[in-house]
C-alpha positions as CSV (number, residue, x, y, z in Angstrom):
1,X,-43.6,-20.4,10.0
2,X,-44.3,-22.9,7.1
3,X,-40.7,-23.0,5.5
4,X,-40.5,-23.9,1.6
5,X,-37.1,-21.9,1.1
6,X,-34.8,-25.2,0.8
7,X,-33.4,-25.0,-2.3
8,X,-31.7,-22.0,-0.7
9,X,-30.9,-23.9,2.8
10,X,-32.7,-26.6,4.6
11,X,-34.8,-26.1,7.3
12,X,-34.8,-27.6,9.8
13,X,-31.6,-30.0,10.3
14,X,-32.2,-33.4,12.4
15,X,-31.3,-32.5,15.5
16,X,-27.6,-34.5,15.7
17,X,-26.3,-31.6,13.3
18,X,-27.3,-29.1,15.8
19,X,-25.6,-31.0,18.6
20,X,-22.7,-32.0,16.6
21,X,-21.3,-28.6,15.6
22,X,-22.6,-27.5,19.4
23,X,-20.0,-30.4,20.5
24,X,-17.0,-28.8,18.8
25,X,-17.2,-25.6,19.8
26,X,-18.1,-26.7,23.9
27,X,-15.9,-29.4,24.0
28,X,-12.7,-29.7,21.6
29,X,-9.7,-27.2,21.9
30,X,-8.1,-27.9,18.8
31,X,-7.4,-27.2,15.3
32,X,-7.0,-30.4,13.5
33,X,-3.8,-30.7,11.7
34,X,-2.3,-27.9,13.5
35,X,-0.8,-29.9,16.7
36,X,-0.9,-33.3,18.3
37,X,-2.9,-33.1,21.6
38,X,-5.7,-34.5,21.8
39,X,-8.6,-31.9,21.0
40,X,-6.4,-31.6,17.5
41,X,-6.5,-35.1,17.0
42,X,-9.9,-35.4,17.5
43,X,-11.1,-32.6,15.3
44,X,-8.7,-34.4,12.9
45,X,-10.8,-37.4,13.0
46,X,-14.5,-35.8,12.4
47,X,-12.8,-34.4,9.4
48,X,-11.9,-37.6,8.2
49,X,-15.0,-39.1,8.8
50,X,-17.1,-36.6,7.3
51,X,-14.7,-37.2,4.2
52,X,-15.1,-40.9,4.5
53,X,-19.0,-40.4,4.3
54,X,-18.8,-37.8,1.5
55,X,-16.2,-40.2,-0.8
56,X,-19.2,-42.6,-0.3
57,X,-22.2,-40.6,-1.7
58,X,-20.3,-38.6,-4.6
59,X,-18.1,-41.2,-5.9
60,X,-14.6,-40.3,-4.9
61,X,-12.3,-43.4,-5.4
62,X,-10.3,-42.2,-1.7
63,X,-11.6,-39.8,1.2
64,X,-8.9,-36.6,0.2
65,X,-10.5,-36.8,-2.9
66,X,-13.2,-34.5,-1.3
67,X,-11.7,-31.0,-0.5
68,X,-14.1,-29.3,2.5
69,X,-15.0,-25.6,1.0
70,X,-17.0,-22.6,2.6
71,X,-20.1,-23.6,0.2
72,X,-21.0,-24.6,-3.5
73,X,-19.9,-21.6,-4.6
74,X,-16.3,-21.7,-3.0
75,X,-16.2,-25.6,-4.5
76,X,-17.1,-23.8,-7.8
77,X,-15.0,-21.4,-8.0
78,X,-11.7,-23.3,-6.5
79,X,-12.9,-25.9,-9.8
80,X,-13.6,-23.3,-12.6
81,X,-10.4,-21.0,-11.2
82,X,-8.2,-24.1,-11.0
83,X,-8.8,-25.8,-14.4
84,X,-9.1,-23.6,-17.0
85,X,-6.1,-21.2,-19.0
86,X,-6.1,-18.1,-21.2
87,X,-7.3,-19.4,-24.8
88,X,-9.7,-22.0,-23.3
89,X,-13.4,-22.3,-24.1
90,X,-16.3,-23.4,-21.7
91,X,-19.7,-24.7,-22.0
92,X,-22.3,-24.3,-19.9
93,X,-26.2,-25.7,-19.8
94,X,-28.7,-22.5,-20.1
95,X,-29.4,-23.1,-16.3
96,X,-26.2,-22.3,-14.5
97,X,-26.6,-20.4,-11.2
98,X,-24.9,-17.0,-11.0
99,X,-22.2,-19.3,-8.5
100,X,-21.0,-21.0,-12.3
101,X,-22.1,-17.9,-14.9
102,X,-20.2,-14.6,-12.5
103,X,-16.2,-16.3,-12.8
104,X,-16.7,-17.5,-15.8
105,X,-18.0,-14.2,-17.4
106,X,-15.7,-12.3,-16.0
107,X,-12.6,-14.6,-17.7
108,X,-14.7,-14.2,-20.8
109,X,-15.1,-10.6,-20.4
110,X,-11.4,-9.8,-20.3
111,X,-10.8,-12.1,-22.9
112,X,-9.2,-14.6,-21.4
113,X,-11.9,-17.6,-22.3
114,X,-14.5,-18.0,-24.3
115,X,-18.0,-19.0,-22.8
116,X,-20.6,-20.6,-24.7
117,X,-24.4,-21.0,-23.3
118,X,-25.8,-24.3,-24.9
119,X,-29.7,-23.8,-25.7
120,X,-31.9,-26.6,-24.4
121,X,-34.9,-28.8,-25.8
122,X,-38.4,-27.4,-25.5
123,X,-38.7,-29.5,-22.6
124,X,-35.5,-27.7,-20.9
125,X,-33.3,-30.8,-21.0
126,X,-30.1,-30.2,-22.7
127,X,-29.5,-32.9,-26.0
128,X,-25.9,-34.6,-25.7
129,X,-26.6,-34.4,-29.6
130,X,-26.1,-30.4,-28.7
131,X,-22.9,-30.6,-26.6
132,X,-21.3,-32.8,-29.3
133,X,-21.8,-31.0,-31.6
134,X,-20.8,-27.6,-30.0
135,X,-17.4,-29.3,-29.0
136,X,-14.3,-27.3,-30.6
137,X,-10.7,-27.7,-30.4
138,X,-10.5,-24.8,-27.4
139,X,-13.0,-26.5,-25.3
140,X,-11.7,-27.4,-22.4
141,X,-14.6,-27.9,-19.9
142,X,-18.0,-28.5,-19.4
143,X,-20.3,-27.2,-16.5
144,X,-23.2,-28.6,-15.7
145,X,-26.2,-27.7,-13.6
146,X,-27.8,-31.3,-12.5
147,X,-30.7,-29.2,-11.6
148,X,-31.8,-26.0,-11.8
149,X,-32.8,-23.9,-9.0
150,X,-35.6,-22.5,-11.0
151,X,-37.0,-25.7,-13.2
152,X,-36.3,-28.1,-10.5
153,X,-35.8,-30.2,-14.3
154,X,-33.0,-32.9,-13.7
155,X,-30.9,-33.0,-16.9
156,X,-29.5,-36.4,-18.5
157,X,-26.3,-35.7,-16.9
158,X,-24.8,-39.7,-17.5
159,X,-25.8,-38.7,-21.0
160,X,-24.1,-35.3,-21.5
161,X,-21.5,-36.5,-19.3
162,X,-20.4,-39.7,-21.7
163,X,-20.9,-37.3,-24.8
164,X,-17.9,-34.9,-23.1
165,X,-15.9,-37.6,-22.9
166,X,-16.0,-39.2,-25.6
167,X,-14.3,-35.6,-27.0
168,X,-12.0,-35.5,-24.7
169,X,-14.2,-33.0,-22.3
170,X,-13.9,-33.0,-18.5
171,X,-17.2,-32.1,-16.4
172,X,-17.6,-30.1,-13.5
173,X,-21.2,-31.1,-12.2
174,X,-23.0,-28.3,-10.0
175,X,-24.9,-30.9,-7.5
176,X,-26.7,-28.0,-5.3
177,X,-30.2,-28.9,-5.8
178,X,-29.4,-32.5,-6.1
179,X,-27.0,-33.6,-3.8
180,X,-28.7,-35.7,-0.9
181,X,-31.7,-37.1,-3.2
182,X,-29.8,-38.2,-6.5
183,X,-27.8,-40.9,-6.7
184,X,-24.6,-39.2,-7.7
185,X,-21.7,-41.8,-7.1
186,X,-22.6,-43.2,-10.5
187,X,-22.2,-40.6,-12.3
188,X,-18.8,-39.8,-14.0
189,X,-18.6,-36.0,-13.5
190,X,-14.4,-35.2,-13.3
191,X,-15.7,-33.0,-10.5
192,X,-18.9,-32.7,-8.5
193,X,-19.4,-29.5,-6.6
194,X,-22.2,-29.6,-4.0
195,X,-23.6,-27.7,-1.0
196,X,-23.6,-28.8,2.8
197,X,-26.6,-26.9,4.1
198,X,-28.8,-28.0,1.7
199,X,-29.9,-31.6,1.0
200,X,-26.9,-32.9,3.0
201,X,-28.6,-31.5,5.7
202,X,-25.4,-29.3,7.7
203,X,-24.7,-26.5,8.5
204,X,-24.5,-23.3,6.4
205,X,-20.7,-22.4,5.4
206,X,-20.1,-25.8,4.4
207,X,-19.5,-26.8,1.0
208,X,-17.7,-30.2,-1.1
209,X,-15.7,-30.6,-4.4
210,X,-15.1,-34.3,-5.1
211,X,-12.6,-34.9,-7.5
212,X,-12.7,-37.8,-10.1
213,X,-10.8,-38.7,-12.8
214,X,-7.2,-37.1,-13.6
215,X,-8.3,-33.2,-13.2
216,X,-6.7,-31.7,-10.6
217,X,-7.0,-28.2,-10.4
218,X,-4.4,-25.7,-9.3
219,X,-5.2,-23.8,-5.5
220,X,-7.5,-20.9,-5.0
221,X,-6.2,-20.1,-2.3
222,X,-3.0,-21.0,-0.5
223,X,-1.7,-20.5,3.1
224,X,-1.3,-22.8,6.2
225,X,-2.4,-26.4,6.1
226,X,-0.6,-27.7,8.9
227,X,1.3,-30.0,6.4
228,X,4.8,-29.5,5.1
229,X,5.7,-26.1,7.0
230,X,9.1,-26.1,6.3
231,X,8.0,-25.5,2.4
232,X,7.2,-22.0,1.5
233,X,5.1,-23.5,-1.7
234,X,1.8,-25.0,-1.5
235,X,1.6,-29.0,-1.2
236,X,1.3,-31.4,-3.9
237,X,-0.9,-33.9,-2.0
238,X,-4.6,-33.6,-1.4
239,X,-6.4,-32.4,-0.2
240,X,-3.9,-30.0,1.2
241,X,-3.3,-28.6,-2.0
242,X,-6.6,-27.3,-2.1
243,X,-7.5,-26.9,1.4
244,X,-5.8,-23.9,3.3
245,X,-6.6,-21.9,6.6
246,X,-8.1,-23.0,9.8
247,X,-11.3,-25.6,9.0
248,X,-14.8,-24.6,9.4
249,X,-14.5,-27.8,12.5
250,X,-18.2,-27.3,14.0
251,X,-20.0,-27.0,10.5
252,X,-18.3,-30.2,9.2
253,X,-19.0,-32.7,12.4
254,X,-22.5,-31.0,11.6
255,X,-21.8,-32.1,8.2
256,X,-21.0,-35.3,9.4
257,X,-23.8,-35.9,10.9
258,X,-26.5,-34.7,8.1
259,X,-24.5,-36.8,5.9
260,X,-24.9,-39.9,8.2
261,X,-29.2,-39.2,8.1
262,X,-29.1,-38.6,4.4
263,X,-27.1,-41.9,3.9
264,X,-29.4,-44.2,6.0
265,X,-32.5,-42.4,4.5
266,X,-32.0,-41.2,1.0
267,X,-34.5,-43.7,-1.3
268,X,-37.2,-42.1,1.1
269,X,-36.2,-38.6,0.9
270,X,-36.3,-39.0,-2.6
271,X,-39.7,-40.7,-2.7
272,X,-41.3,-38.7,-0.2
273,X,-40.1,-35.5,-1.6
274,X,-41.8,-36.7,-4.7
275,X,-44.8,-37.4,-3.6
276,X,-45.2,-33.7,-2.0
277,X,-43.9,-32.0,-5.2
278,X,-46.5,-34.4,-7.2
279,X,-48.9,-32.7,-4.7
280,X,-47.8,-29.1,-4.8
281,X,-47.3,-28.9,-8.8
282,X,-50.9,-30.2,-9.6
283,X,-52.6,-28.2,-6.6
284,X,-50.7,-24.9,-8.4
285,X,-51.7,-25.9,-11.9
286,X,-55.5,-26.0,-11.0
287,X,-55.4,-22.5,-9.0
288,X,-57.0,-20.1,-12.2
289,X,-54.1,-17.5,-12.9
290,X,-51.5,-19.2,-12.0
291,X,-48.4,-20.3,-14.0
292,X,-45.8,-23.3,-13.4
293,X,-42.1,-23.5,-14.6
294,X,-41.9,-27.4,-14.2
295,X,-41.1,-28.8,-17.7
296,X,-43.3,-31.2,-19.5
297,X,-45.2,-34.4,-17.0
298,X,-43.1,-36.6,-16.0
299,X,-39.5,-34.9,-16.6
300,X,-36.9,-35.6,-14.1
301,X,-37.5,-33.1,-11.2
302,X,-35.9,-31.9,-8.0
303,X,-38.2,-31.2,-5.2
304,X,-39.2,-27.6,-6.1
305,X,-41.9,-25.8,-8.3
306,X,-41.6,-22.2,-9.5
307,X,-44.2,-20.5,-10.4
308,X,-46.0,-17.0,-10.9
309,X,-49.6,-15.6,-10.0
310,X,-51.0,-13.5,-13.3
311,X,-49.5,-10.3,-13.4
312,X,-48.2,-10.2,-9.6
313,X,-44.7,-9.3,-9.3
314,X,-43.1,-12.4,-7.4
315,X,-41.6,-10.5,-5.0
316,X,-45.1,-9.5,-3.6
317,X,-46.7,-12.5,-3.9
318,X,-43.5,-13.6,-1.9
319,X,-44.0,-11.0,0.5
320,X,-47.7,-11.6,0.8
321,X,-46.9,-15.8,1.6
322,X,-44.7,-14.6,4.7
323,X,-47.5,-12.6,5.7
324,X,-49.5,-15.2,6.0
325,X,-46.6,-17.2,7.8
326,X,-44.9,-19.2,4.7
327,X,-41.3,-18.8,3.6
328,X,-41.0,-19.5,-0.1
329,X,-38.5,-16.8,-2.6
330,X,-39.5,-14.4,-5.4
331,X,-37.1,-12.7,-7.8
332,X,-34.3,-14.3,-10.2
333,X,-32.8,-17.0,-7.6
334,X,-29.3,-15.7,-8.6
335,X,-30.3,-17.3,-12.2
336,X,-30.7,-14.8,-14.6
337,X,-30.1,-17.1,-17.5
338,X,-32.9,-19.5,-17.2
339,X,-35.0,-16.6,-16.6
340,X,-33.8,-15.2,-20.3
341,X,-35.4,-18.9,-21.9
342,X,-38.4,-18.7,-19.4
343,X,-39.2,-15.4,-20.7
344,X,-39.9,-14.6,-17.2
345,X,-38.3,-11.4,-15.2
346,X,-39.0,-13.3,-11.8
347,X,-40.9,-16.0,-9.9
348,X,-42.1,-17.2,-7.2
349,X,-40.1,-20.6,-5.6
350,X,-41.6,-23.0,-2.9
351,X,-38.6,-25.7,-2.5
352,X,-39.8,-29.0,-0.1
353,X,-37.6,-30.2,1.8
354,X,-37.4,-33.8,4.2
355,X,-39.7,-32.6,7.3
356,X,-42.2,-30.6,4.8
357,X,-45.5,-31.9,4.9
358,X,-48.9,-32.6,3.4
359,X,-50.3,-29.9,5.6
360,X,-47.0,-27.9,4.7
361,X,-48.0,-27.8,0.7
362,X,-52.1,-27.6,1.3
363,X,-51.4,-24.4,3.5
364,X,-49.4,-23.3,0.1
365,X,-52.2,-24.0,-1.9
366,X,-54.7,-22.4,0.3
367,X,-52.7,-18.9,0.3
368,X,-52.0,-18.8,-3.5
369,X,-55.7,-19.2,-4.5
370,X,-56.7,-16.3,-2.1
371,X,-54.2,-14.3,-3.8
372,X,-55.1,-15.2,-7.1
373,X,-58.8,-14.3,-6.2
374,X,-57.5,-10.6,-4.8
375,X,-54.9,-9.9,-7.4
C-alpha cells in the first residue's frame, strides 16, 4: 500500500515510536504521579521529557505549560470550553475543521455565544485588515486554522495574530496540519492546539495544548491527578489543572520519541515535503479533467493537494486509488465550511508525509490519469 492519508495520521512512525510506547507497556509498572516506586517515577520522567521537548517546538515559556490531551480535538475543546462565557463572541477563519466549528456551534446554537465565520481573500488567505475590522466589544477569541486540511494554504497567522492583539483578542491556533514542519515557537498564538500522530510523528491518542500568554482556561474535565488528594476541588497549578485521569504513558514516550526525530530533522521535512507536493500539484494540474484546490502559485502550503477528477464523486475516485493499492481520502475531511467557499460537495486528498516518495507521488499520478481516461 502507497499511503497519502497523513494529514489524517502519519504513516509510518520511525521506528523509536514503535519501540518506545512498546517499552512502557513491557517494562514499567507504574502510573506516574500516582506513587513513588520506581516504575511511577520513571513514567513520571518520560512525561516530563516529552513536555520539555514539546515547550521547545511550540513556544511554551516552562514545560507544564503543555497540557498532554487524547488528540487535537480534546486540546480544542479543553481551549474553546475553558475560555469562553455566555455573551462572548468568537471568530473563526472560513477553514476551521469540524474539531473547532461542532463546540462552538453548539454554544452558538443555544445562544450562549455568538460565532462569526470571517470570509477570506480570493486567494483563501484570511486579511488581518478583515479580523480588525470584524472585532466588537463581545469578542473574546479568535480561532485559527494555520492550515487547512482541505487547501493545505498556510494563513499569515503572525499577521492575524498581531491584528488580535492589538484589540485586545487572544488566539487559539489549530496547528494540526502544521505542527512538525512550521516553525511555530515564534508565533504568539495564547494557545496552540496540535495533534501527536500527525507530523509529530506519535502515536494516535495523543494530543498538546501549549499555553502562552495570561489565558488560562478553566478544566474540562476534572478527577484524580495524583496531586493535592486531600482537596476535593481541582488544582490551581498546571498542568494539573487541566490534566486529569490516568496518562495515555505508552503514546507519550512514543510522543517523545517522534518529537525527538522531528526536532533534529524538521528544515528537511519541511523541504523535502515541498519538493514532493511541488511534484504532485503540477503532475495533477496537467492530467486533462482534473481540478486542484491549492490556492494561487506560490501561496504558503502544507504538504497536501486536494483535488477532484471531472464529474467523479471523490469517494469513488477514493475507492478506485485503494484498488489500485494507494490510500488517499474523498468526502468533506470533517470540513464542511471550506467546502461551502470551494463550491465543492467533496474531494479527493493525497497528504505526503516524511517517508513518501518520488515513486510514492508518480504512482499517484499514474492512477489518476487512467481514471480520468475511463471516467
Amino acid at each position: 500500500m502507497i499511503y497519502l492519508d497523513n494529514a489524517a495520521t502519519s504513516f509510518p512512525k520511525p521506528p523509536e515510536v514503535a519501540k518506545a510506547a512498546a517499552g512502557v507497556i513491557e517494562k514499567i509498572g507504574g502510573n506516574p504521579g500516582r506513587a513513588g516506586h520506581r516504575g511511577a517515577i520513571s513514567g513520571g520522567r518520560i512525561m516530563e521529557k516529552c513536555r520539555e521537548l514539546a515547550a521547545s517546538l511550540l513556544g511554551a515559556a516552562a514545560p507544564e505549560q503543555v497540557i498532554f490531551c487524547l488528540n487535537c480535538t480534546d486540546a480544542l475543546n479543553t481551549a474553546i470550553r475553558g475560555t469562553l462565557h455566555r455573551g462572548d463572541e468568537v471568530l473563526v477563519s472560513h477553514a476551521e475543521h469540524n474539531a473547532v466549528m461542532r463546540p462552538l456551534m453548539g454554544y452558538h446554537d443555544s445562544g450562549q455565544i455568538t460565532v462569526r465565520i470571517l470570509p477570506p481573500e480570493e486567494n483563501g488567505l484570511l486579511s488581518p485588515d478583515t479580523v480588525r475590522a470584524a472585532v466588537g466589544p463581545k469578542t473574546a477569541l479568535m480561532v485559527l486554522c494555520h492550515a487547512s486540511n482541505v487547501t493545505g494554504i498556510i494563513q499569515p497567522a503572525q499577521e492575524i495574530i498581531s491584528a488580535c492583539h492589538s484589540l485586545g483578542v487572544p488566539v487559539l491556533l489549530d496547528a494540526a496540519q502544521t505542527a512538525g514542519t512550521e516553525d511555530i515557537a515564534p508565533l504568539d498564538a495564547d494557545m496552540i492546539a496540535v495533534p501527536g500522530h500527525k507530523g509529530l510523528l506519535g502515536p494516535m491518542g495523543t494530543g498538546l495544548l501549549a499555553l502562552r500568554g495570561d489565558v488560562l482556561p478553566r478544566p474540562f474535565r476534572e478527577g484524580g491527578t495524583g496531586s493535592a488528594s486531600e482537596s476535593l476541588r481541582q488544582p490551581e497549578l498546571l498542568p494539573d489543572r487541566l490534566e486529569s485521569g490516568t496518562a495515555n504513558l505508552p503514546g507519550i514516550a512514543g510522543l517523545t520519541q517522534g518529537l525527538k526525530f522531528v526536532l533534529g530533522h524538521r528544515a528537511a521535512i519541511r523541504e523535502y515535503e515541498g519538493a514532493l507536493h511541488k511534484r504532485l500539484r503540477e503532475g495533477l494540474e496537467n492530467i486533462p479533467g482534473v481540478v486542484t484546490y491549492c490556492g494561487p502559485e506560490g501561496t504558503p502550503h502544507a504538504g497536501l493537494v486536494s483535488f477532484n477528477v471531472g464529474a467523479l464523486d471523490s469517494g469513488q475516485v477514493a475507492d478506485a486509488l485503494n484498488s489500485a493499492g494507494i490510500a488517499v481520502r474523498g468526502g468533506l475531511h470533517c470540513a464542511p465550511s471550506i467546502h461551502a467557499w470551494l463550491g465543492t460537495s467533496g474531494a479527493v486528498r493525497a497528504s505526503l508525509g516524511p517517508f513518501n516518495t518520488e515513486r510514492d507521488v508518480d504512482a499517484l499520478l499514474s492512477a489518476v490519469t487512467r481514471i480520468a481516461r475511463e471516467k
